[in-house]
C-alpha positions in Angstrom: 7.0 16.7 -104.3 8.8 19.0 -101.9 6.0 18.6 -99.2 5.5 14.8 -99.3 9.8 14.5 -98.7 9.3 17.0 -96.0 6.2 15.0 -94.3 7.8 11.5 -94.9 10.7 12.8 -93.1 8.6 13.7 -90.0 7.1 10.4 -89.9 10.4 8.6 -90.0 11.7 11.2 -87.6 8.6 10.0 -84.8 7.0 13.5 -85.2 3.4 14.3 -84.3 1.1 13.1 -86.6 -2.9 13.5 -86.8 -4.5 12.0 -83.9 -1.6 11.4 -82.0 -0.1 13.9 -79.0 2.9 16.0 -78.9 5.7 15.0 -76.6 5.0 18.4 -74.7 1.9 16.9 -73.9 2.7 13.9 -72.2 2.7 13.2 -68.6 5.7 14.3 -66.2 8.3 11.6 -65.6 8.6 11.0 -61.6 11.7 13.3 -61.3 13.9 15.4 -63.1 17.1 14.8 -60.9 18.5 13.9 -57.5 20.3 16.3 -55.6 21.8 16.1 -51.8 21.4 18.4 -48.9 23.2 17.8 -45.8 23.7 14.0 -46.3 19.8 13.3 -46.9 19.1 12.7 -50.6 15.9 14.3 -52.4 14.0 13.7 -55.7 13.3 16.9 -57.5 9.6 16.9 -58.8 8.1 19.2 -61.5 4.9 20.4 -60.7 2.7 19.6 -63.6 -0.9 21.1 -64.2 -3.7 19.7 -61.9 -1.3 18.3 -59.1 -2.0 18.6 -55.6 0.0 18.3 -52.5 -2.1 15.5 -52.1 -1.1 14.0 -55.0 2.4 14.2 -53.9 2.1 12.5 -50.5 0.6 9.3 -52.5 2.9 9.0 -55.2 6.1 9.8 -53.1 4.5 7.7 -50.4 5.8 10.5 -47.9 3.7 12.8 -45.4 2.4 16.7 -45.7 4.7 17.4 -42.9 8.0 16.2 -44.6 7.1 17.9 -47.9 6.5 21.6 -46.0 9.4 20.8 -43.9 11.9 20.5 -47.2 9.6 23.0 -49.4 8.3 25.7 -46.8 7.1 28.1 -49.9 4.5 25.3 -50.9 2.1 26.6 -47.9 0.8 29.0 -50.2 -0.3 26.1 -53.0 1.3 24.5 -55.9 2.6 26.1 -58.8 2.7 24.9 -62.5 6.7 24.5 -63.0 7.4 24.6 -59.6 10.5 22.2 -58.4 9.4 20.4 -55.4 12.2 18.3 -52.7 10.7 14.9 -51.8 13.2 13.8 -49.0 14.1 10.4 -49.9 15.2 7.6 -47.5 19.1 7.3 -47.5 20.1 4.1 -49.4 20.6 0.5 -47.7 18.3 2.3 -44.6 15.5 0.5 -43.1 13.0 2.1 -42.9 12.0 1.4 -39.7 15.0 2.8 -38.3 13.3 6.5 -38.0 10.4 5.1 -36.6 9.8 6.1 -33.0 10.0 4.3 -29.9 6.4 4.2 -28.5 7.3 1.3 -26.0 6.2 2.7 -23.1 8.5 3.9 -19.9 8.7 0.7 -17.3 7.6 2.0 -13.9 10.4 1.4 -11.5 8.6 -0.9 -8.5 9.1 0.7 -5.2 10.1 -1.6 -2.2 7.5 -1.8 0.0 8.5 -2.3 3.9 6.7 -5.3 5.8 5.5 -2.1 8.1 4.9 1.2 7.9 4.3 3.8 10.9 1.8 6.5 10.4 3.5 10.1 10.8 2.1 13.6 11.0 0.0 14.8 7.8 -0.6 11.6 5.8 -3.3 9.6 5.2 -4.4 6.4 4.4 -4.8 7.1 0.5 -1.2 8.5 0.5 0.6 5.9 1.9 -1.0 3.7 -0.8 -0.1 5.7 -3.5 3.2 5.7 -1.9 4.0 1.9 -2.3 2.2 1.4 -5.5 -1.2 0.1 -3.1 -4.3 -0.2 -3.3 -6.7 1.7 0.1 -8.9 -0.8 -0.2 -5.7 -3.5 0.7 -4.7 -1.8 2.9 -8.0 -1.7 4.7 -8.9 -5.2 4.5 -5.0 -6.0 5.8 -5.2 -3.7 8.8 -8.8 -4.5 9.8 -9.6 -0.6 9.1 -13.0 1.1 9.7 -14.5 1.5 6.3 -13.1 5.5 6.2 -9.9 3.9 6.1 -8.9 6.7 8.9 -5.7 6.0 10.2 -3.8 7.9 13.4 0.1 9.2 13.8 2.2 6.4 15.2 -0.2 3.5 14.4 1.6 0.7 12.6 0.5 -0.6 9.6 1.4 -4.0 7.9 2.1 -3.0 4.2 2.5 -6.8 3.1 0.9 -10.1 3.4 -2.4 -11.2 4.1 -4.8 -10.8 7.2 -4.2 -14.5 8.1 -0.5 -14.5 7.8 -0.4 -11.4 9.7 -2.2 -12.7 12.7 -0.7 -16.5 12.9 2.5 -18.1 11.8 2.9 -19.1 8.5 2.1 -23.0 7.9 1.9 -23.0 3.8 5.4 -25.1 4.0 4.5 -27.6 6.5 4.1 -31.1 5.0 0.8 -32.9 5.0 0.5 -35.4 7.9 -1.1 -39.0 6.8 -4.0 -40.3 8.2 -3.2 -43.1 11.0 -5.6 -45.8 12.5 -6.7 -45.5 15.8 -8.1 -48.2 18.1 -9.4 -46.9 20.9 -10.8 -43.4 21.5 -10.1 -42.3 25.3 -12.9 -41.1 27.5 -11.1 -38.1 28.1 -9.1 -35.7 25.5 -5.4 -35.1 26.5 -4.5 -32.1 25.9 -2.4 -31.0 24.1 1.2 -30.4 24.6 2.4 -26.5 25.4 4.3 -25.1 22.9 8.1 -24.8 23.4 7.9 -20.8 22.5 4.6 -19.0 21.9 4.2 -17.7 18.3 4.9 -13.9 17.9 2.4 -12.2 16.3 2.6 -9.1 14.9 -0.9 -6.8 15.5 -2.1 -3.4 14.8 -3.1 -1.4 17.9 -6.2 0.2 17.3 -7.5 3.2 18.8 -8.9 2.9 22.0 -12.9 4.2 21.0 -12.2 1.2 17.9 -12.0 -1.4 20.4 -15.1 -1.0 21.7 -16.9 -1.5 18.6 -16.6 -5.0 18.7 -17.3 -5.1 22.6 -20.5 -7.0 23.3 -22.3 -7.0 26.8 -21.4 -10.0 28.1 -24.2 -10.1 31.2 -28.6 -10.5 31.4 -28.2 -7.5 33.4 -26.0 -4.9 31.2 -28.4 -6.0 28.5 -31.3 -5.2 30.8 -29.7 -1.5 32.1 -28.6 -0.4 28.3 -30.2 2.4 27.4 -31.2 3.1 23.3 -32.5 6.8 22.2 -33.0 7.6 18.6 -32.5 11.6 17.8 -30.5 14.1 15.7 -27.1 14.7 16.1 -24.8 17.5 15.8 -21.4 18.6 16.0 -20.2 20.9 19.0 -19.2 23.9 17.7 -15.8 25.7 17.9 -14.2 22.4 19.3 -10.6 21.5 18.1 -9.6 18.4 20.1 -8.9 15.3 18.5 -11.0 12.6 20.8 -14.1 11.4 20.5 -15.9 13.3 23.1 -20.2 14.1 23.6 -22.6 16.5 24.9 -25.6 14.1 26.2 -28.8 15.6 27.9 -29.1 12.9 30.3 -26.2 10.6 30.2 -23.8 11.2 33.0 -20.3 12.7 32.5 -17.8 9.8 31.9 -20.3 7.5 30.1 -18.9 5.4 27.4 -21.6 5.8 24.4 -22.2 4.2 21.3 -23.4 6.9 18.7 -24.7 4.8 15.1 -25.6 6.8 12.2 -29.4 5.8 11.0 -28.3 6.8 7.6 -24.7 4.7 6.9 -24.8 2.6 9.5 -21.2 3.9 10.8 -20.7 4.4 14.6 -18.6 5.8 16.5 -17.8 4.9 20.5 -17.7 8.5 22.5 -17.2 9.3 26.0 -19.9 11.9 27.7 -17.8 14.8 29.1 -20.7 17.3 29.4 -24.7 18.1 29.6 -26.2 19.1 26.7 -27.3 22.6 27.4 -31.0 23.4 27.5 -31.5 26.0 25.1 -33.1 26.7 21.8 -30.6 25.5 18.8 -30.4 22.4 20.9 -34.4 21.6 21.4 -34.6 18.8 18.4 -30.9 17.8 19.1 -30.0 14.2 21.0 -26.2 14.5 21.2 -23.7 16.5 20.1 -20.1 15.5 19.0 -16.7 16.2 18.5 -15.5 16.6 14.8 -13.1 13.7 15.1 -16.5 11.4 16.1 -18.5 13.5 13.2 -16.0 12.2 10.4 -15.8 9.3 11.5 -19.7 9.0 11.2 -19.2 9.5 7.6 -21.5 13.1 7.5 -21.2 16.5 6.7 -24.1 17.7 7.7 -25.3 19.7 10.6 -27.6 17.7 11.5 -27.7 14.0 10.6 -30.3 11.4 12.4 -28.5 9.2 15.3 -29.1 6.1 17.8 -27.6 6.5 20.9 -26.7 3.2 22.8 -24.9 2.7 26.6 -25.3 1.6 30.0 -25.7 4.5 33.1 -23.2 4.8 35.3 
């Protein structure tokens, strides 16, 4: 009688009956507590059996990093018992708040002059990476060479287009309507000279650039012109920065156009010397300076040329 009063009262008391498990047994509540640490508030968690840091990070919804930051013992593993610090956001926080700034850094524009001279040391590449450029804009705007090689002193126009900078702008001048005409006269007027001529602002290219686009303008300078295909070469030890030429047979002071076969690039030179008649220059047409080698476009020693100009 003693044992069923002592059994009822265990049912009625919610005790563990067959088939059913043990409060020791049942799964961990989230936390056992809250506690503050320097004004950020964390959830204390008891490690139960089989948890994993992983584990943690999902059901806290917070990272590795700010677990190991607020539990640096937990590098070695997970302990049953042990009392882990989630850090918890601070109440009536967004959450966004902590979130970094990842808008990137505006690049302050640099003020790019109209014109720019050329002075000692730079190049063509670093003046565009100066004023934000492109060289290629900067070649097409100054009517370059295509090694965009520029010279100390030489002006450059940094802004605008090639049209604009050779002729006065018109994009603001107001359409003129069509009128009838009766008569058509035999002769053209001509037309009225302007009250001011238009100033026009130009590059001045080097003199040996000029003569690139200089065409023989007479039957007879065609006739006398004078073509020889051969290698080239550079004339050794020279340090001058002209365009200058050892020829074998043009005269000194000849103004010669030397076209590499392989690029297409030329270069105008003036003859200053004879091509000596010795062994290293047996297979060799011309020599030039280094100046007139670059701007061939070749490093080589030896490169295959066309020589064109008219004897003196």
């Amino acid at each position: 009688m003693t044992v069923i009063l002592s059994l009822l009262t265990l049912l009625a008391l919610g005790g563990p009956g067959p088939g059913k498990p043990g409060h020791a047994k049942s799964a961990p509540a989230d936390s056992i507590g809250q506690e503050m640490r320097g004004g950020q508030r964390f959830v204390k968690h008891r490690v139960a059996a089989g948890e994993t840091l992983t584990a943690l990070t999902r059901r806290y919804h917070v990272t590795l990093a700010q677990l190991t930051e607020a539990n640096p013992q937990i590098k070695n593993g997970l302990g049953v018992g042990q009392i882990v610090y989630v850090p918890r956001p601070a109440a009536g926080r967004a959450t966004t708040a902590a979130a970094p700034d990842k808008t990137p850094t505006a690049v302050a524009p640099v003020a790019v002059p109209a014109r720019y001279t050329v002075v000692k040391g730079e190049t063509l590449f670093g003046i565009a990476r100066k004023f934000q450029l492109t060289p290629d804009e900067l070649i097409k705007l100054n009517k370059l060479p295509a090694g965009g090689t520029v010279r100390v002193g030489q002006l450059l126009i940094l802004t605008g287009t090639a049209e604009t900078a050779a002729a006065p702008a018109t994009a603001k001048t107001a359409p003129v309507r069509p009128i009838e005409v009766e008569a058509v006269p035999a002769t053209p007027a001509k037309a009225p000279a302007p009250d001011k001529p238009a100033q026009v602002a130009t590059v001045t290219p080097d003199r040996e650039e000029e003569k690139e686009d200089r065409t023989p303008s007479r039957a007879s300078e065609v006739l006398a012109r004078v073509v020889e295909s051969g290698l080239g070469a550079p004339i050794e030890k020279s340090i001058t920065d002209k365009y200058l030429a050892l020829h074998k047979t043009a005269p000194v002071g000849t103004i010669m156009q030397v076209k590499n076969a392989m690029n297409g690039l030329s270069v105008y030179v003036r003859v200053i010397g004879k091509l000596p008649d010795t062994g290293e220059n047996n297979n060799v047409l011309v020599r030039l300076s280094p100046r007139a080698v670059q701007k061939l476009g070749t490093a080589d020693s030896r490169f295959r040329v066309e020589t064109n100009y008219i004897p003196q």
